[in-house]
N, C-alpha and C positions, 0 to 999 in steps of 0.2 A: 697442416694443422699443428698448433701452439700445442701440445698433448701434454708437457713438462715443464716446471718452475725450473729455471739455473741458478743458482746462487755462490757468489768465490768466496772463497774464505781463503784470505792472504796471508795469516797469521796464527798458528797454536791458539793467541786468546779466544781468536773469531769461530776457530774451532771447537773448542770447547766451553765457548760460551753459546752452542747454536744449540737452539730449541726449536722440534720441529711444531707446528701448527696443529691443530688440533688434541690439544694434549691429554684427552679424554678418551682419543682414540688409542686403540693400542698400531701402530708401526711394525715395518720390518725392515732392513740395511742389508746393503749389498756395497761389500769394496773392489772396487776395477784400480788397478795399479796405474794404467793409462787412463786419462780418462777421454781421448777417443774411441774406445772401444766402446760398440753397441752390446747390448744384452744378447747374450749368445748362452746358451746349454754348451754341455762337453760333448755330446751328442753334435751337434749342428759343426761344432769347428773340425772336429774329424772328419765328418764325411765331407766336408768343403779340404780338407789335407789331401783325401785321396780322392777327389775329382779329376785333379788335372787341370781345372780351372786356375787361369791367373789371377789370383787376390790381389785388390789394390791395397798399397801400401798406407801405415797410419799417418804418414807425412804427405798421404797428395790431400789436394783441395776437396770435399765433400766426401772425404772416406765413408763417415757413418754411411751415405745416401749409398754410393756405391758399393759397397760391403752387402746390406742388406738386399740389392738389385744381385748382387752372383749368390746368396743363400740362397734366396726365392728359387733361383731357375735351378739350383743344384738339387733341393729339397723336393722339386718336383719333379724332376729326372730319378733320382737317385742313384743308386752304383751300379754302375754297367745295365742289366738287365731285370736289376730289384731295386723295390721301391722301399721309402725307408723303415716302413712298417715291416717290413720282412726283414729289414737287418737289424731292428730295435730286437724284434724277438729273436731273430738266431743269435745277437750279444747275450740274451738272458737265459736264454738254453744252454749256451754253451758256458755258463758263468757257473749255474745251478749243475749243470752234470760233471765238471771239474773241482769244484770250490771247496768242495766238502772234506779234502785233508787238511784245509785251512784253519776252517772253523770248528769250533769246540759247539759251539750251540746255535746250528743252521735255522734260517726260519720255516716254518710248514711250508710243502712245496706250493701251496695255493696265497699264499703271501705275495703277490706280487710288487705291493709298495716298500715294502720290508725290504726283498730280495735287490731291486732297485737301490736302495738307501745303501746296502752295502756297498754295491758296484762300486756308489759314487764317492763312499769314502773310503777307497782303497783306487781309486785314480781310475776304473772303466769308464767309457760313456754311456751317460744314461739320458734322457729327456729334463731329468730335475735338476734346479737352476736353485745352488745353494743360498740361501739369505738367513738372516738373524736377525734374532727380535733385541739384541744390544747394539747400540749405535759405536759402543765402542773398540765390540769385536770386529765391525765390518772397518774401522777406522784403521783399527793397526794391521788388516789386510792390504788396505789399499794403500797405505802407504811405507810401509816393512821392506817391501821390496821394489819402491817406484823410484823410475829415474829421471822422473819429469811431471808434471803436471797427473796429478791419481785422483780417482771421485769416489764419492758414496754416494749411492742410491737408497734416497725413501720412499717406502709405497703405504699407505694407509689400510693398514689389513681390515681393518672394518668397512670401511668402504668399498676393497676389493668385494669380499665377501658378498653387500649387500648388492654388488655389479652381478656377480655370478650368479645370486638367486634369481636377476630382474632376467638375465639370459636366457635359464634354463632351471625353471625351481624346480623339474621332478627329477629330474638327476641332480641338482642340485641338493635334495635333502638325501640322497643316497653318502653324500661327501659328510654333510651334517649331522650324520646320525639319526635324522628324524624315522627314515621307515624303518619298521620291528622288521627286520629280515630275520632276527637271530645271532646276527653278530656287524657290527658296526663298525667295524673295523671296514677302512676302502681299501683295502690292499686285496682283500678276497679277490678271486681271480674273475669271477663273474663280473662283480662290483669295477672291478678296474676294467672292464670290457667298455662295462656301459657309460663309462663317463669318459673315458681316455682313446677308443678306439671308434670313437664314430662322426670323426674329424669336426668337432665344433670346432670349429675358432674362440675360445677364450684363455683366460689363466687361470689357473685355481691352487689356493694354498691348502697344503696337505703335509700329511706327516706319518709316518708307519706308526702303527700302536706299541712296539718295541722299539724304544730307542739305545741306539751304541752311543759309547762313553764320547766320543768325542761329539754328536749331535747334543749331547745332554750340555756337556763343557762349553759349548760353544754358542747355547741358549738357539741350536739353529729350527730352521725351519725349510719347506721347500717349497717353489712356487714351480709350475708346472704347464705347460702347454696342451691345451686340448689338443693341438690339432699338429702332427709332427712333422706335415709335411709342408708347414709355413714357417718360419723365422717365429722364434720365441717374442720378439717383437712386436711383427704383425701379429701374433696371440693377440698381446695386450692391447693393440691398436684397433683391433674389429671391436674385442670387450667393450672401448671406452666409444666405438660408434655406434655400435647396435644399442647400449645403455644413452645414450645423448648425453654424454654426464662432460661435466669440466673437471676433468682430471688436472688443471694445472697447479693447483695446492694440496692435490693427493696424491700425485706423483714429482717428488723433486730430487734433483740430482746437482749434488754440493762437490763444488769443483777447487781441490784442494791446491793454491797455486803458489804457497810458499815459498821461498828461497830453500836452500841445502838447510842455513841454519834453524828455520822453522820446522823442518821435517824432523830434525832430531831434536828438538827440545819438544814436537809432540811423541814420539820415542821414548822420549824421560821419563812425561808425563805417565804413559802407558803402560811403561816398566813400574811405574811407583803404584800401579792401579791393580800390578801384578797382573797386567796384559802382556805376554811375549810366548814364544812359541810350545815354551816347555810344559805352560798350562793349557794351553788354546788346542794344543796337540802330543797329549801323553803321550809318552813309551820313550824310547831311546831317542828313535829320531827327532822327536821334537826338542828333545834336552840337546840334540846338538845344533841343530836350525837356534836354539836360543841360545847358543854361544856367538853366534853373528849378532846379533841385537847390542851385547853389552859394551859391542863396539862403541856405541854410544857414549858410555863410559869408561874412556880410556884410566882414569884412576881406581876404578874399581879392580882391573886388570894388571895394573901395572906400580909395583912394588920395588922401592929401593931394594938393592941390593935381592933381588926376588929369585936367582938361581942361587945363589949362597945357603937359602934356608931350607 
């Protein structure tokens, strides 16, 4: 099944001259540095690290197909004698009983979406599969650090959305805010039960009701898999059949195939939009990841006479 629009874009202009479809709708982007890699959580590519299982490589013939055939059977296994429901929760157990020297302002322990969101930006794995609602922040992802052909991924958050309700609208409006529980927040521990652990097959975009300085920066969001023990893929791939919908202009995936010099004059562009790391990712370490960027700019770096002064 055709599920995805592809579209090249060979050049900076073609780039940033791309407008997605339905412009009324609000969108979300995701940057893949490769852009043979399938949609995958941080969650799903770890436990496929300590399988044991051979992964094929991104240079054989039919990778995606194959890739997501050794998730499937891993995700159903899972590690050694537990399934992965049991290792999501002992990552979050053991994240919440260690973590608190870290942070200055921990979320309630019944916070589960919250608690999550941290995990994921501080590099644990979690089930949430990062995206942004800027086209330009997933741009200078996917291509900052690519050596070859990088994509971005667009999904039409409205039409997700309206998928999700045609799926399941009573746990559906538990995500929406519509039922008076008391508190509307889906992170509640109950609230995350019922729409996250009772393995539907879909996606659903979500967000912790406190958000950290880089989700804010970053305009991010997170899309999410009902069901964790299928490929974040297969998620979105039941959604679009149980819905009958044609997803092939609500989901498209823009395949960035420029030469070297195209890559760095969208760099330029980026850096001048004041997209590079030092913004996209406060604190030290992002000011020093945007010392690699300015590479772009050998003049700006490099001064006559520049140890003399």
């Amino acid at each position: 099944m055709e599920w995805y629009t592809k579209n090249l874009l060979s050049s900076a202009e073609e780039v940033f001259n791309y407008r997605t479809p339905a412009p009324d709708h609000e969108w979300v982007f995701r940057g893949e540095r490769d852009s043979s890699w399938i949609l995958q959580t941080h969650l799903e590519r770890v436990i496929l690290r300590f399988s044991g299982e051979q992964l094929p490589k991104v240079s054989e013939a039919n990778y995606g197909d194959k890739m997501l055939e050794v998730t499937r059977r891993v995700l159903k296994t899972g590690l050694g004698d537990y399934p992965v429901s049991r290792i999501e929760g002992g990552l979050l157990r053991k994240f919440k009983r260690q973590s608190h020297g870290y942070l200055t302002n921990p979320p309630r322990n019944n916070s589960v979406l919250e608690w999550l969101s941290i995990m994921q930006h501080f590099g644990a794995p979690t089930r949430l599969l990062d995206w942004t609602h800027s086209f330009y922040v997933a741009l200078y992802f996917a291509v900052v650090d690519s050596e070859d052909q990088s994509a971005v991924w667009a999904i039409d958050h409205d039409w997700l959305c309206e998928r999700d309700e045609k799926v399941n609208s009573d746990v559906w409006k538990l995500i929406d805010g519509k039922v008076e529980t008391g508190d509307p927040n889906v992170e509640k521990r109950k609230t995350f039960r019922e729409v996250f652990q009772k393995e539907i097959q879909w996606v659903i975009p979500v967000n912790p009701y406190r958000h950290n300085e880089r989700l804010i920066i970053q305009q991010g969001t997170f899309l999410v898999p009902g069901n964790i023990t299928s490929p974040f893929q297969d998620n979105l791939l039941e959604l679009i059949r149980k819905t009958r919908s044609d997803s092939k202009d609500r989901v498209i995936k823009l395949e960035i195939t420029g030469d070297h010099k195209e890559k760095i004059e969208i760099l330029k562009r980026l850096h001048r939009m004041n997209m590079n790391a030092a913004t996209l990712k406060p604190g030290f370490e992002g000011f020093c990841q945007s010392l690699t960027g300015l590479l772009a700019y050998p003049r700006m770096l490099v001064r006559d006479r520049y140890w003399d002064r």
